[in-house]
C-alpha positions as CSV (number, residue, x, y, z in Angstrom):
1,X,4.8,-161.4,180.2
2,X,2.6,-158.8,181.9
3,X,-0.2,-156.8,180.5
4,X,-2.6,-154.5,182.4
5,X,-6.1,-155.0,183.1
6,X,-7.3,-152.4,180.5
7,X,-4.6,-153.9,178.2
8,X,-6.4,-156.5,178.3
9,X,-9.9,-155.0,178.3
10,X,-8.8,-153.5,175.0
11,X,-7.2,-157.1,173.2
12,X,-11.3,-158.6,174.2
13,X,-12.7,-155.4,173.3
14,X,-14.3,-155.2,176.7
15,X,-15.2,-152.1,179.2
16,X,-13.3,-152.5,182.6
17,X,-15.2,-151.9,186.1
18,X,-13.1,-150.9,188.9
19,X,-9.1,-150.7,188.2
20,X,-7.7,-150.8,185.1
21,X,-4.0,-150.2,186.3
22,X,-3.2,-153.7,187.9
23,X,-0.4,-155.7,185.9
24,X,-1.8,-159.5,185.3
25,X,1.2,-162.1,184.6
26,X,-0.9,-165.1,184.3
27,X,-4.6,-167.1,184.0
28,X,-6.0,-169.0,186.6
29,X,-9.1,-170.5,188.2
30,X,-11.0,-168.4,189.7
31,X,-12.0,-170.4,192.5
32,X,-7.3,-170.7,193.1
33,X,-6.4,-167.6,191.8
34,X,-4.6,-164.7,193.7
35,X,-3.1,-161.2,192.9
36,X,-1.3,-161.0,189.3
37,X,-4.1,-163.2,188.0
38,X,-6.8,-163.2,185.8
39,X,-9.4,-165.2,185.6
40,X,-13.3,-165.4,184.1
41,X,-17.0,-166.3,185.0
42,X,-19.1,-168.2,183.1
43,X,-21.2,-170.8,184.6
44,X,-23.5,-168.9,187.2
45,X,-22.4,-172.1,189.4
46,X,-19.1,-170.9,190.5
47,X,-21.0,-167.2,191.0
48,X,-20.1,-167.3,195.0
49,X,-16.3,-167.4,193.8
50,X,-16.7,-163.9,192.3
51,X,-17.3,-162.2,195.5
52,X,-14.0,-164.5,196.9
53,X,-11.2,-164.9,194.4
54,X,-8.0,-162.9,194.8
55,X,-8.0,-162.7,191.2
56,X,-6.7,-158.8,190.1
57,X,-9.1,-159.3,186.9
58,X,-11.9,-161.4,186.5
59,X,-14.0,-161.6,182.4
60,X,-18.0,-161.2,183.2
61,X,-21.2,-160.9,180.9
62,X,-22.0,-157.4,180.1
63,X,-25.3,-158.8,181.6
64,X,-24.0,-159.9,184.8
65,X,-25.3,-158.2,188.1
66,X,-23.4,-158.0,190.6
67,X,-25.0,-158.6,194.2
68,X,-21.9,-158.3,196.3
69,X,-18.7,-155.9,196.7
70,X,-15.9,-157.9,194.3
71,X,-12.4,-156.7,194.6
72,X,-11.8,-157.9,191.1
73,X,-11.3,-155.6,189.1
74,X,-14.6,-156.5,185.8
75,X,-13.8,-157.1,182.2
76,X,-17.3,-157.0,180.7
77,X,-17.5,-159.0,177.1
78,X,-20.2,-160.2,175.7
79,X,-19.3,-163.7,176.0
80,X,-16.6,-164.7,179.1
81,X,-16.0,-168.0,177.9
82,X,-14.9,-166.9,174.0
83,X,-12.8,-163.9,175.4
84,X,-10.7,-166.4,177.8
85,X,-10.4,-168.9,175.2
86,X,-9.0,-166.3,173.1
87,X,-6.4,-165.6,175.7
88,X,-5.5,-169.0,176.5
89,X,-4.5,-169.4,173.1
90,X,-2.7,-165.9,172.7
91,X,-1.2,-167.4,176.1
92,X,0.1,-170.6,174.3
93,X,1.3,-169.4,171.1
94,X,3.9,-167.0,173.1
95,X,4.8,-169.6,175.7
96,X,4.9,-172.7,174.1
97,X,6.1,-171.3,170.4
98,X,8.4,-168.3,171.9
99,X,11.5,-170.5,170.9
100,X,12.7,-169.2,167.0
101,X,15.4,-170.9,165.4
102,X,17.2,-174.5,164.6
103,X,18.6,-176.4,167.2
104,X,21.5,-178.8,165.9
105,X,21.4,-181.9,164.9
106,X,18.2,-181.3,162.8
107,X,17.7,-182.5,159.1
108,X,16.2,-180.4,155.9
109,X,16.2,-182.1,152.7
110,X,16.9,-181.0,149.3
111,X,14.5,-178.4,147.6
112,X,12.7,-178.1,150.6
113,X,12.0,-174.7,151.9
114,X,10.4,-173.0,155.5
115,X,9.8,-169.7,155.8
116,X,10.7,-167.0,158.3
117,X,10.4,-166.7,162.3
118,X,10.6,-170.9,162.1
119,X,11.6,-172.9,164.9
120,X,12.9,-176.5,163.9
121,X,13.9,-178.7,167.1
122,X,16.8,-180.7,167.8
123,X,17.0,-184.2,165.8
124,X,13.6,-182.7,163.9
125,X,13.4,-184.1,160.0
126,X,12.1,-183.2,157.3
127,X,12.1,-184.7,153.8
128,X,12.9,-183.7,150.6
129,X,10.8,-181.5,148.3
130,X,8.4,-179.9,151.1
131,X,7.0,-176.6,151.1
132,X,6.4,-175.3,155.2
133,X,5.0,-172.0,155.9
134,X,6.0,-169.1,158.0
135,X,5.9,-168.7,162.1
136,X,5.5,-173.2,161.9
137,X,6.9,-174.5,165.3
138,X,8.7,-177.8,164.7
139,X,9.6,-179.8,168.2
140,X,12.3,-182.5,168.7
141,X,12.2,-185.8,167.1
142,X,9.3,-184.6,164.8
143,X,9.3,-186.7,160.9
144,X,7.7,-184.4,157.9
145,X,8.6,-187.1,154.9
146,X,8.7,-186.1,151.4
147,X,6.8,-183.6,149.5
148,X,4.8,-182.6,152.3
149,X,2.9,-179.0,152.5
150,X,2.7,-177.5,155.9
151,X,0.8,-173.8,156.0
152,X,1.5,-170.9,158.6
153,X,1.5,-170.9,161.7
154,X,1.2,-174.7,162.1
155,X,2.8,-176.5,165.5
156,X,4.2,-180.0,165.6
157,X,4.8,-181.3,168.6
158,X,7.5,-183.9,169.7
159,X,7.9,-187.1,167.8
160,X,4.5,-186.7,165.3
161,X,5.1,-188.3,162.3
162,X,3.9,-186.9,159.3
163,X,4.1,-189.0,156.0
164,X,4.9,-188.2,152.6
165,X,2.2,-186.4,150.6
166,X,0.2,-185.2,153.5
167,X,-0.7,-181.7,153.3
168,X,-1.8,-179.4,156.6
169,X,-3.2,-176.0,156.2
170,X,-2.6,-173.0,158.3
171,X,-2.5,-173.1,162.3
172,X,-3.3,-176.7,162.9
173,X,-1.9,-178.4,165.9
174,X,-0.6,-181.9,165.5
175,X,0.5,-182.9,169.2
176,X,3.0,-185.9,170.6
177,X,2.9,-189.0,168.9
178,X,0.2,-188.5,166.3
179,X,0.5,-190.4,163.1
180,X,-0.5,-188.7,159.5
181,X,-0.7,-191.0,156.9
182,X,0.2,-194.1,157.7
183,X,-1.1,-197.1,155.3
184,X,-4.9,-197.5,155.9
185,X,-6.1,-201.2,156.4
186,X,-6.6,-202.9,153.0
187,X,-5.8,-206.5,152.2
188,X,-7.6,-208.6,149.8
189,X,-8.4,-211.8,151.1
190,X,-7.0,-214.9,148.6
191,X,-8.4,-218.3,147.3
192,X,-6.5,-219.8,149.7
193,X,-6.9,-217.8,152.6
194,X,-4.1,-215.9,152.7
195,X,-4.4,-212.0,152.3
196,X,-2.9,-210.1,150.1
197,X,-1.6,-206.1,150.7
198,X,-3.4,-203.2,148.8
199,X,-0.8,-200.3,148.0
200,X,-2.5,-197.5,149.6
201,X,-1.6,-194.7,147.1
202,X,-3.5,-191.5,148.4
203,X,-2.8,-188.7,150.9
204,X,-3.8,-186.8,154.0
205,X,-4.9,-183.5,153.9
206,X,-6.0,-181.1,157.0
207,X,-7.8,-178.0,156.0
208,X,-6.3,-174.7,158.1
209,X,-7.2,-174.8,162.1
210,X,-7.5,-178.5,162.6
211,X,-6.2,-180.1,165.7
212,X,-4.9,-183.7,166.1
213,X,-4.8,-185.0,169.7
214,X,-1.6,-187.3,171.2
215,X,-1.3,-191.0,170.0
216,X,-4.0,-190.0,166.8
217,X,-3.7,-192.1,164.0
218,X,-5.2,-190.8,160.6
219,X,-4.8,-192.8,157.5
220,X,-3.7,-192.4,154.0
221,X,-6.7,-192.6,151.3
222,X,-6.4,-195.4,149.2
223,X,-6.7,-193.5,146.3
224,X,-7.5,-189.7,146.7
225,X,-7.9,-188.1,150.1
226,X,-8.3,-188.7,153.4
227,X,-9.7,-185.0,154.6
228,X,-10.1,-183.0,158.0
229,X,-11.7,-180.4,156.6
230,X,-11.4,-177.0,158.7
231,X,-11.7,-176.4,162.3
232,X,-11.8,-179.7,162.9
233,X,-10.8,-181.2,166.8
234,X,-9.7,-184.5,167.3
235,X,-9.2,-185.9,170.6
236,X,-5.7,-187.8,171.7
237,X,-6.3,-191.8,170.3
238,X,-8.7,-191.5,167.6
239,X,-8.3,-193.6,164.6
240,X,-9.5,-192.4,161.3
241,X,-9.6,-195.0,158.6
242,X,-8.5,-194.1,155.0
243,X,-10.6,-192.4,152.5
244,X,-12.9,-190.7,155.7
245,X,-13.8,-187.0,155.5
246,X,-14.5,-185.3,158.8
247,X,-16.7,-181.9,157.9
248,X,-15.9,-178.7,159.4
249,X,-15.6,-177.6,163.1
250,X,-16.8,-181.2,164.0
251,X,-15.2,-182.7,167.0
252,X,-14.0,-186.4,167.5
253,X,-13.4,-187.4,171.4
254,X,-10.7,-190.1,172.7
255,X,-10.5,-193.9,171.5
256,X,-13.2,-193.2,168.9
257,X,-12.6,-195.2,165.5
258,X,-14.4,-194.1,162.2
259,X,-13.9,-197.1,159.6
260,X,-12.8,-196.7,156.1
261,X,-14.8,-194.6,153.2
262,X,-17.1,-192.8,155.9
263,X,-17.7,-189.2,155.7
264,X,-18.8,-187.3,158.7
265,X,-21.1,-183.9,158.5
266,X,-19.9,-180.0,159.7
267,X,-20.9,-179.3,162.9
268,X,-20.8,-183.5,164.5
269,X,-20.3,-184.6,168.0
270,X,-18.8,-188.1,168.3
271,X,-18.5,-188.8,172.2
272,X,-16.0,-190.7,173.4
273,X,-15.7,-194.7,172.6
274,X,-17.6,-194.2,169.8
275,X,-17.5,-197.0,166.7
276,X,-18.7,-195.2,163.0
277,X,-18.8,-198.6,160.7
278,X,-17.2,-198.7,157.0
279,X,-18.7,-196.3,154.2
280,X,-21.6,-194.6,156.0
281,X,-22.5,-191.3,155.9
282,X,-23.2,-189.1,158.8
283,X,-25.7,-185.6,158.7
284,X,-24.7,-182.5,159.7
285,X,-25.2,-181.6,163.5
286,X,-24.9,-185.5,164.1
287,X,-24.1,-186.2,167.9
288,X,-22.7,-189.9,169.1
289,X,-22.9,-190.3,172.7
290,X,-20.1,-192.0,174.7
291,X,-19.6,-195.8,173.4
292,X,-22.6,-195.8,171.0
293,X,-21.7,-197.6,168.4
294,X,-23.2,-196.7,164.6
295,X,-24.0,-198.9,161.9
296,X,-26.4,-197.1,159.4
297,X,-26.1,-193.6,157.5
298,X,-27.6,-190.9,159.2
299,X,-29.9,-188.8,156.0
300,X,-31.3,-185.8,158.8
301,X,-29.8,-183.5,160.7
302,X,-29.3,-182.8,164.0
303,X,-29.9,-186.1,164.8
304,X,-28.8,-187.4,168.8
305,X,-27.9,-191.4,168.9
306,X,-27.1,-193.6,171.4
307,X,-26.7,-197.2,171.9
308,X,-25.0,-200.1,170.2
309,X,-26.3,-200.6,167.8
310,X,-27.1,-196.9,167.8
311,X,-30.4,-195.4,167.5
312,X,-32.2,-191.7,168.0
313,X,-31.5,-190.7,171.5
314,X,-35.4,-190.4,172.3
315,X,-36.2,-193.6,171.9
316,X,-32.9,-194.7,173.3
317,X,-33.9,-193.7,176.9
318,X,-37.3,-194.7,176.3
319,X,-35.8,-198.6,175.7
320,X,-33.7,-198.2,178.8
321,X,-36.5,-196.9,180.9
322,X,-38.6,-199.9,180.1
323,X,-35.2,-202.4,180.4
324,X,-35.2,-201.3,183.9
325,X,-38.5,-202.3,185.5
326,X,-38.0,-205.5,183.2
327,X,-37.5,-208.1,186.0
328,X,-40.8,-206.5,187.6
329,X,-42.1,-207.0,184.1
330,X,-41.4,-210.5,184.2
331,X,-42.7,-211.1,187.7
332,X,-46.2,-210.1,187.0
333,X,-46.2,-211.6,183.9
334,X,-45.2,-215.3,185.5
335,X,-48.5,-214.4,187.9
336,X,-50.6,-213.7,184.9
337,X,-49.6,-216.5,183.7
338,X,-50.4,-218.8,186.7
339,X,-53.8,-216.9,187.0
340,X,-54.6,-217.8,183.9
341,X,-53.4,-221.2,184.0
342,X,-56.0,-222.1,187.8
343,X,-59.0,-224.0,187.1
344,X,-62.3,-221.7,187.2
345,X,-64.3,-222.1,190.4
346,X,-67.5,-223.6,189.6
């Protein structure tokens, strides 16, 4: 594919500087890329590269100045960042979803319908009774089970599995290997120690624009819903328990695990590594740093935390400041202590 610089302009509703003829065929760093490319600038630490890069096209602020000759070709936008992510996903959708059709052996069950420009890969299979959107992207090996619902534009990457029941709104991605209602952990411990399995009856449902990383598992609600509600991210090997809620546009990085009957805020951070215990309940604007680990409900928002347990980020570094100079601590302590201890001279 090949567009032209004001093409381009046009899509990010920018104003080009310089030539707006050159065909671009693909995105690149712009500290690596060379003609045919286009690239962008937003951290003012990779500034030198502007003056450097054999990019045709670069994105800039409509407030950058410019303090040396580029022969970039400008796209000014308001934000460079926004506009490139836009392309990179304009860029996706038409290379990794170009492919339209069904690819044989793949499996449909009865009364289930997809709608048009649908791409189903080889050995793909889907249940009976589902209802699949339009312009959905189904890759090899993938498993929809029964009476699932699947909105527009959704992609399902190569051997996801997708239980029955769950339901997935419109453009979600739901990459390699992730799991979508599988049983969440409940067993009722017996008088004899043994433990005994809880049928776990409920669904999955992702609200439209939610991404599920690689190797994600998300559980089925005991009763009701498990829910990702919309715009949603979750990072390649999360586990979320059954019966959580994760608010809107909040974003869950790798080998994090949220426990059963939690429900996390719109607008969260949790870092990577993080631990959410059972049935807590987490503010709006809540950030986890990397391998905190959170054992209390969080009541106000825009609360940072750190540590294990977890507690406000402030006083976080305060404790670790002091834990530092504790051996010196200690040291003058033990010569207090011997001062204290000598006989008064007479």
């Amino acid at each position: 594919m090949e567009f032209t610089v004001g093409q381009i302009a046009e899509v990010l509703q920018g104003v080009v500087e310089g030539d707006a003829t050159p065909r671009i065929d693909r995105l690149a760093k712009i500290e690596e890329a060379q003609a045919g490319a286009l690239s962008f600038l937003s951290n003012l630490k990779y500034e030198a590269h502007l003056y450097t890069t054999g990019a045709s096209a670069v994105i800039v602020s409509k407030t950058l100045v410019v303090k040396h000759p580029v022969s970039a070709a400008l796209i000014r936008v308001d934000d460079p960042y926004s506009s490139f992510t836009t392309l990179l996903e304009f860029y996706q959708q038409a290379t990794r979803t170009g492919r339209r059709g069904v690819e044989e052996p793949a499996f449909m069950g009865s009364n289930s319908h997809i709608g048009d420009n649908h791409y189903r890969g080889a050995f793909s299979y889907i249940g009976q009774n589902c209802r699949i959107g339009r312009d959905v992207v189904i890759f090899p090996q993938a498993y929809i089970g029964d009476r699932c619902v699947i909105g527009d534009g959704t992609i399902i990457y190569a051997g996801a599995k997708i239980y029955a029941e769950t339901i997935i709104g419109a453009r979600c991605t739901i990459h390699a290997g992730a799991v979508i209602g599988s049983d969440g952990f409940g067993f009722a411990p017996q008088p004899d120690g043994s433990y005994r399995t809880i049928p776990q009856i409920g669904n999955v449902v992702l609200e439209d624009n939610v991404s599920i990383g690689a190797n994600t598992t998300i559980d089925c609600a005991t009763m009701g819903s498990t829910i990702i509600r919309e715009g949603a991210k979750i990072d390649n090997l999360v586990q979320v328990a059954h019966n959580v809620e994760i608010g809107r546009h909040t974003v869950v990085a790798a080998q994090t695990g949220i426990s059963g009957s939690t429900k996390i805020g719109d607008f969260c951070v949790l870092a990577g590594q993080a631990g959410i215990a059972g049935h807590l309940t987490l503010a709006n604007r809540t950030t986890v740093t990397a391998q905190s680990g959170v054992g209390k409900s969080i009541k106000a928002e825009g609360i940072l935390l750190q540590g294990s347990p977890a507690f406000s980020l402030r006083d976080s570094l305060r404790a670790n400041a002091v834990f530092r100079h504790l051996p010196e601590m200690e040291r003058r302590l033990a010569e207090l202590e011997r001062a204290a201890s000598m006989p008064e001279k007479s």
